[in-house]
Every structure is written in structure tokens, then in C-alpha cells.
C-alpha positions, -999 to +999 in steps of 0.1 A: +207-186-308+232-212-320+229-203-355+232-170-349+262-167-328+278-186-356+271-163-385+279-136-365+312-151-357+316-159-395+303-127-401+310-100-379+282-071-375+259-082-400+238-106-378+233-086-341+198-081-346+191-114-351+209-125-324+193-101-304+165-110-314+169-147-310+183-137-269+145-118-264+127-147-280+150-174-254+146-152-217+104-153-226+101-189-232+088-203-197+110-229-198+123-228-161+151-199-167+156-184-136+147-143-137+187-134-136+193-156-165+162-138-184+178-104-176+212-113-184+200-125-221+180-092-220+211-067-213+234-094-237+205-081-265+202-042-253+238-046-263+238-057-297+214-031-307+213+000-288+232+020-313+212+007-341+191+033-362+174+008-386+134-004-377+133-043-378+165-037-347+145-007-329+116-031-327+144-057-309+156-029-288+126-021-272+112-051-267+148-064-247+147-030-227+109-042-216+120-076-205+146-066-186+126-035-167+101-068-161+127-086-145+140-056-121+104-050-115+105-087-104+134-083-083+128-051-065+150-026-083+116-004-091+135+028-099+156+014-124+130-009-140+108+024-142+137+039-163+146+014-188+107+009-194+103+046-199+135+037-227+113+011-241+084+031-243+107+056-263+121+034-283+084+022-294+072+053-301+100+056-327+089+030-344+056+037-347+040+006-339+016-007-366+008-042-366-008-063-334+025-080-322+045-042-321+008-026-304+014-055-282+046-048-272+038-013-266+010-025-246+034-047-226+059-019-219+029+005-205+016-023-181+054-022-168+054+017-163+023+013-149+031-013-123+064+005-115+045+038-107+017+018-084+050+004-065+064+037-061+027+052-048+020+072-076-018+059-085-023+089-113+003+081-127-001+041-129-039+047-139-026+064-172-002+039-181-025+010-178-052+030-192-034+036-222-022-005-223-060-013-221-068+010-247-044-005-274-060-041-262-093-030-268-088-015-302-077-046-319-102-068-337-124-094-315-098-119-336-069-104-330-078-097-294-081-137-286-047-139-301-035-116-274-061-126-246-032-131-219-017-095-226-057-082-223-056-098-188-025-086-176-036-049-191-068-060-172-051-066-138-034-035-137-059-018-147-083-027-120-057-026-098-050+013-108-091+018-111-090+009-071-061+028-062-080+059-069-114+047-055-125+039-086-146+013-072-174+003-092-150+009-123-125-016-111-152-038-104-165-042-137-130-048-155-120-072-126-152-093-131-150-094-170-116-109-169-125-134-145-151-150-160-131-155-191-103-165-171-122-195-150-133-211-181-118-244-189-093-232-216-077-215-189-083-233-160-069-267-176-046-256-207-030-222-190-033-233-153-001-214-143-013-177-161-047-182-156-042-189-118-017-161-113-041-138-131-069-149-111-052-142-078-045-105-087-083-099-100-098-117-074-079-093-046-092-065-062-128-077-065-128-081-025-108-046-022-145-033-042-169-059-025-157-042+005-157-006-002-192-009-019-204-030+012-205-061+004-186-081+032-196-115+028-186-114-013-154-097-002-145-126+022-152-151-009-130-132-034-103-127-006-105-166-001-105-178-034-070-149-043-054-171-014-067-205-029-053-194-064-015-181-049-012-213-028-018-236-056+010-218-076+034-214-048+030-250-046+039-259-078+065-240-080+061-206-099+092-178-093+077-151-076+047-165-064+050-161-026+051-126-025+018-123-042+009-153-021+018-128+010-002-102-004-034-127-004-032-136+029-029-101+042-059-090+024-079-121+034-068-119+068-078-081+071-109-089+059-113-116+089-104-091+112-127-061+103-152-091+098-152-098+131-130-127+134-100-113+150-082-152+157-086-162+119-079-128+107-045-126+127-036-161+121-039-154+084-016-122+086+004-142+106+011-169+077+013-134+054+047-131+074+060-162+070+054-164+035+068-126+026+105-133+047+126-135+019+103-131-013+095-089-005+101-068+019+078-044+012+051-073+013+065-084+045+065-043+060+029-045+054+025-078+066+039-069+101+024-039+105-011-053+099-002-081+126+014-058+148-021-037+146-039-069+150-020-077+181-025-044+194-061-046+190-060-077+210-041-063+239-013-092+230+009-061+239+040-087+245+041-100+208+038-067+193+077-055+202+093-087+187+071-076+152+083-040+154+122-051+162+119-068+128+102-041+109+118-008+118+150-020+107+136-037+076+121-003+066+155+015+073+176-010+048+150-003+019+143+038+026+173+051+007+168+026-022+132+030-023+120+058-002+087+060-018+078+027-008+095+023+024+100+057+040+062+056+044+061+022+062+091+037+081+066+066+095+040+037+105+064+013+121+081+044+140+046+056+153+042+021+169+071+023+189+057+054+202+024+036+207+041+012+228+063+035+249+040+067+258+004+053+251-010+035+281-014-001+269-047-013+285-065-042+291-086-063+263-111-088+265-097-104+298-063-098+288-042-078+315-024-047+306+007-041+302+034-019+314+051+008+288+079-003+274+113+019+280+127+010+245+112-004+216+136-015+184+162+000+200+143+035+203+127+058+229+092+071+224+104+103+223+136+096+196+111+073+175+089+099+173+108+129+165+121+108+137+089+097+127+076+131+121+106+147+105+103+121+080+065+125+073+071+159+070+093+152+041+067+132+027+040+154+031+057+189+013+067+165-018+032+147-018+001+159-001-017+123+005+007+119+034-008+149+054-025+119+074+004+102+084+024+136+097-007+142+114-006+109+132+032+111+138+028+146+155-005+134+173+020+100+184+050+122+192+031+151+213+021+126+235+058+112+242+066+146+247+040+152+273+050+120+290+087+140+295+070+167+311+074+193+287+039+200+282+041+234+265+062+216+231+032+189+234+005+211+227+027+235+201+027+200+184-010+194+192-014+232+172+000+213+140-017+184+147-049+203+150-042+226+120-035+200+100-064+177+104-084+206+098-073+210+061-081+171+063-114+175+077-124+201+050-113+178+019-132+140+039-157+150+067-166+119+073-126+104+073-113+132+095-137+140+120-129+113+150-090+125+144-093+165+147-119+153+178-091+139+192-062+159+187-088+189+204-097+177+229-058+166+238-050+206+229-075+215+256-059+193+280-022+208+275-037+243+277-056+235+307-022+222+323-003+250+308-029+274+330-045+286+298-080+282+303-097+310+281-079+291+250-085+255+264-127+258+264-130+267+224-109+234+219-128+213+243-159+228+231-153+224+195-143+184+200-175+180+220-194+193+189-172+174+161-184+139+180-221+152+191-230+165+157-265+153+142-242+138+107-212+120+130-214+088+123-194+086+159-210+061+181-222+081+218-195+068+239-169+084+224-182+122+235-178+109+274-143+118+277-143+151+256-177+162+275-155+151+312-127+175+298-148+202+289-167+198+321-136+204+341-123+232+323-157+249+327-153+242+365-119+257+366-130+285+349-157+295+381-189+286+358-198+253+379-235+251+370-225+244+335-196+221+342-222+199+368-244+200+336-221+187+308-207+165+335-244+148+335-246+144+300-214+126+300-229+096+324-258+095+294-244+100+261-263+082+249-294+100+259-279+135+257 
């Protein structure tokens, strides 16, 4: 860089590629730069060569406008890394990559694109790009390819990471388990401790992710445990960056735990995934709190869930302008827990007493949170279907604040949506679906039976009783006893009391019945 600064001096115009050149070669030495210096020496190189039309400087170009959409990735600014990869990927393109090094870089810049579009929630999108980094990998020599083994793993880590985005399970599987064995070997273990760890923390999430989807508990607990061994290590020894993915770790071990049975490990490792994520990501640490605020829930520790939410709502609302893809959803979910906690009854777990409903939570009626929590989702839901889920549980959450004011007849115009809605959901996933529209039906009946509509309240209880008692459920007995006592009463109110003492019967047995 020195040499080139001075020729350039002595020299004016004639050297800025190779100064360029010699600033990309400086921010990727890991030699302890900090990511803002490797970004400043990035832009300083963007500079010298942006307007250049020759090959040996577009080459330069794109490969400084990839290490700096890297760094912004790093640092949060998705949109804008997203952009200036997209330039890079241009910029390669123009080129026409032929030998490794430029596929290579090409390869680099897609794993970018690709992990900016899984951070913005678009999994089709991040698939392709790391598809398309793999592919390069994969079509250089077996020589060539251990040359470049470290870019294959990254390529692999997204990859997999895409591959189980989209339920790709046994797919992501595969890839993840490849790459690990190579990675745990010796050479990497000993001689590339600091990539070979950080790579193994990734794959090793998304093996348990898979282990657990294809039913394989116990193997998901091991992979979950071994991610967390991995991102402690290199937290510990000092790696930029690593807490966050160290967060990330613990969250998935500790929901593990938790579904495992092990609700006190599982929420004490959540718990650390909290600690850890305060001031490395705050999208790490919006997850983090919502799956500890859940976990709390579960437990009836209804007095430590408001102190979570006062910390998340607001983190959420800081981040949704800048990155509404990725926060404006965990807005939704931390909204709809304030409504949990202010017009749900709050009830008694495992010994522990219940608790009063709180008046305000993060500042926020039930009733405000909730009307905010749905016009939001609804946003999200005409500009990308896969939210359809989460407006259905903001209206499901909000119609019940709304009963709790009295107006029933707005609750159940809500519940009509609700119902509607889970309906298109229950078509598309039978199986995912089915205990939601159950629900939201049998709370429809319930605001027409108040409202004095009866003749329209029995097809809704009716149709909940049937969702739960079908042969292909999958809904365990007890949860028919309170949709069969509905439908029981409506039946009653409706002068037919031989059948309402009848279902009323087969709600003391479900079981049985």
C-alpha cells in the first residue's frame, strides 16, 4: 500500500488499480482490523476504480464492492449491503469470470446476496443465490476445489441454511453433514481453529434444525449442544461478531430443551441467549426475548414476562423503519403478547398462582397494542402471503381485547376474518391449521351466541367440534371438551335439550366419545 501511494503520488492516475487493489488485499487480511476499518479501505478502493472501464480494475471493483456489502451485512445495514452486492454481482458478470480466483469471487459475492435476502425473509430468493455460489464451487476441479475449501464451506453454510428455510430438510441435511466431517478433521480443527469453529457452529444449527424436523430429538439436542460449544469457544477468544451467532446457538439449543421437555434448562439457556445478543443484534436479541417471554408464559412466571416485552416492543419499533422486513414481523409478535397479557386470563401452572391482567403493558393497552398489531400484519400479509398466520393471530389476539371492552359485535366481525383466513390456511397445511380455525370457531360461536344469533352460532360450534373430533386430528381428546360445552349450550338455547344433555355427556368423556 506504501508503494503504491507513492507512485501514485509520483505518478498521478496511472497506479489506482493497484492501489485499489492493494486496499482489498489489506481490509481481508485477518490481522485484527476492526470491521469499520475494513469498510473504510473497501469504499477508499470503490473510489479509485468505479469509473474504470478496463478488466484487471473491474475485477478490483467488484471484489471491493463485495467486501464492503460483507461488512454492512456484518453491521446491520442489510438493505444497503444487499445493493452494493447486487453492484458487485454486476460488475462480475462484466467481466466474465474465467479463472478459479474470479469464479471465486463471484461465488463470494452470491453467498452475500444470498445471506442478505435470508436476513430480509426472502428464503426463494436466498436459496438461488447460494445455489448458484455452490454450483460455481462444485464445478471446479477436486484440486482446485481444496484450494478454495473455505469458500466451499461458507457456500456450504448458506446453502443448508437456505435448503432449511424452505423445508428442505433431508437436502440440508446432507450438505450440512458433508461439510462437517471435513471441517472436524484435524487440518481444521488445529491449523484453522477460528474458520473451522465458526463454520461448524452455523452447520451444526442447522443439522439440529433437520434432526428435529425429521424426528430425531436426541441427535438435535447433540448438534444444538455442540453449535453452542463451538460459538463459546470463539466468543472467548475473541472473534468480532461472534456473540451474535453465539445468541443464535443458545436460542436454538434452549428451544430444543424446552420442547424436549426440560423447560428450566431450556429457559435458562434463552435466558443467557439475551444476555449475549444486548448489544451484538437486535434482531438476535427480538428473537431471543420473545422465545423467553413464551417460555415464561408457558410457565405461568406471568410477573417476568412484562419486564421482557417493555424491552422488546421498543427494540422492534427503533429497527421497523430501517428494516421492516426483519423487525416489523417481530413487532406483530411482541405486540400480540401485550395483548396476551392484558385481555387473556393468565392462569395458574404447575403450582404457580395466577395472575391478575395487566392494565398496560410496554406502555400499551390490549386493545391499542392490538389494533396496531393487526394493521401492521395486514401490511405484511397483502405484500407477502407467508404472514397470513401472523394477521390471523393478531386478529384472533385483538378480538378478544375487543370483547373484553364489551363491544362484542366488532369481536366477532374480527373473529369472521380470523375465521376466513385460517380457512385459506387450513386448505394449503391441514395438519398446521386445524387446532387454530378450531379455535377461532368455536370463539365466533360464542360472540354470536351473545350477540342473540343462535341459528348462525351452531354451524360454527358445530364445525369446531368436528375440526378437533375428526378420525385424522392429531388433536389430543381434551381439547374437544370446551368446544363440545359451547355447542351443548347453544343447542340448549335453541329449545333442542335432548341433544345439548347428549353432547354435554360426551364432553365429561372425550376421551371415550
Amino acid at each position: 500500500m506504501a508503494l503504491y501511494r507513492r507512485l501514485e503520488r509520483d505518478q498521478p492516475g496511472r497506479h489506482l488499480a493497484g492501489l485499489a487493489r492493494a486496499l482489498v488485499a489489506q481490509a481481508t487480511v485477518p490481522d485484527g482490523h476492526t470491521v469499520a476499518s475494513a469498510m473504510a479501505q473497501g469504499r477508499e478502493a470503490i473510489g479509485y476504480v468505479q469509473d474504470a472501464g478496463d478488466r484487471e480494475a473491474l475485477l478490483v471493483l467488484a471484489e471491493a464492492r463485495r467486501l464492503v456489502a460483507t461488512s454492512l451485512h456484518a453491521t446491520g445495514a442489510v438493505r444497503e449491503a444487499l445493493r452494493l452486492a447486487l453492484s458487485a454481482q454486476a460488475t462480475w458478470r462484466r467481466c466474465a469470470p474465467v479463472r478459479a480466483a474470479e469464479r471465486m469471487g463471484l461465488a463470494r459475492t452470491l453467498i452475500a446476496i444470498g445471506d442478505c435476502q435470508g436476513a430480509l425473509g426472502r428464503p426463494e430468493e436466498a436459496l438461488a443465490a447460494h445455489q448458484e455460489a455452490m454450483n460455481l464451487y462444485r464445478e471446479l476441479s477436486l484440486h482446485k476445489q481444496s484450494r478454495w475449501r473455505l469458500t466451499g464451506q461458507v457456500a456450504a453454510a448458506g446453502l443448508a441454511e437456505s435448503l432449511t428455510a424452505v423445508g428442505r430438510w433431508e437436502d440440508a441435511l446432507a450438505l450440512a453433514e458433508e461439510f462437517r466431517g471435513d471441517l472436524e478433521t484435524w487440518f481444521w480443527l488445529r491449523l484453522q481453529s477460528l474458520q473451522a469453529r465458526s463454520m461448524l457452529g452455523r452447520l451444526l444449527r442447522t443439522v439440529a434444525y433437520c434432526r428435529e424436523a425429521l424426528g430425531e430429538p436426541d441427535a438435535a439436542l447433540r448438534a444444538a449442544e455442540e453449535a453452542v460449544d463451538h460459538q463459546r469457544w470463539l466468543v472467548e477468544n475473541g472473534l468480532a461478531g461472534s456473540r451474535s451467532d453465539l445468541a443464535a446457538a443458545l436460542r436454538t439449543y434452549g428451544g430444543l430443551l424446552l420442547r424436549s421437555g426440560e423447560p428450566e434448562a431450556g429457559a435458562d439457556r434463552v435466558a443467557e441467549a439475551v444476555e449475549t445478543a444486548r448489544g451484538a443484534s437486535d434482531a438476535e436479541l427480538a428473537w431471543a426475548l420473545i422465545a423467553l417471554a413464551v417460555a415464561r408464559m408457558s410457565a405461568g412466571q406471568w410477573d417476568e414476562v412484562e419486564p421482557l416485552l417493555d424491552e422488546l416492543v421498543p427494540v422492534c419499533r427503533r429497527r421497523a423503519d430501517e428494516l421492516p422486513e426483519v423487525f416489523q414481523p417481530l413487532l406483530v409478535r411482541g405486540l400480540a403478547m401485550v395483548v396476551a397479557m392484558t385481555a387473556f386470563d393468565l392462569l395458574a401452572v404447575d403450582g404457580r398462582p395466577a395472575a391478575p391482567l395487566l392494565d398496560r403493558v410496554a406502555g400499551l393497552d390490549g386493545v391499542t397494542a392490538g389494533r396496531e398489531a393487526v394493521a401492521l400484519a395486514r401490511q405484511l400479509a397483502e405484500a407477502d402471503p407467508r404472514h397470513r398466520e401472523l394477521l390471523g393471530h393478531a386478529l384472533f389476539g385483538l378480538e378478544r381485547a375487543v370483547n373484553r371492552t364489551g363491544d362484542v359485535r366488532e369481536a366477532a366481525e374480527l373473529l369472521r376474518e380470523c375465521v376466513a383466513l385460517r380457512r385459506e390456511l387450513f386448505a394449503e397445511d391441514p395438519a398446521a391449521h386445524r387446532s387454530d380455525l378450531a379455535q377461532a370457531l368455536g370463539n365466533l360461536g360464542n360472540r354470536l351466541h351473545a350477540l342473540g344469533r343462535l341459528a348462525e352460532a351452531l354451524p360454527a360450534h358445530e364445525e369446531s367440534v368436528a375440526l378437533i373430533r375428526a378420525a385424522d386430528s392429531g388433536l389430543p381428546p381434551a381439547e374437544a371438551v370446551a368446544p363440545l360445552r359451547n355447542l351443548a349450550r347453544t343447542l340448549a338455547a335453541l329449545g333442542r335439550p335432548e341433544e345439548a344433555e347428549r353432547i354435554a355427556a360426551k364432553a365429561e368423556t372425550p376421551a371415550e366419545t
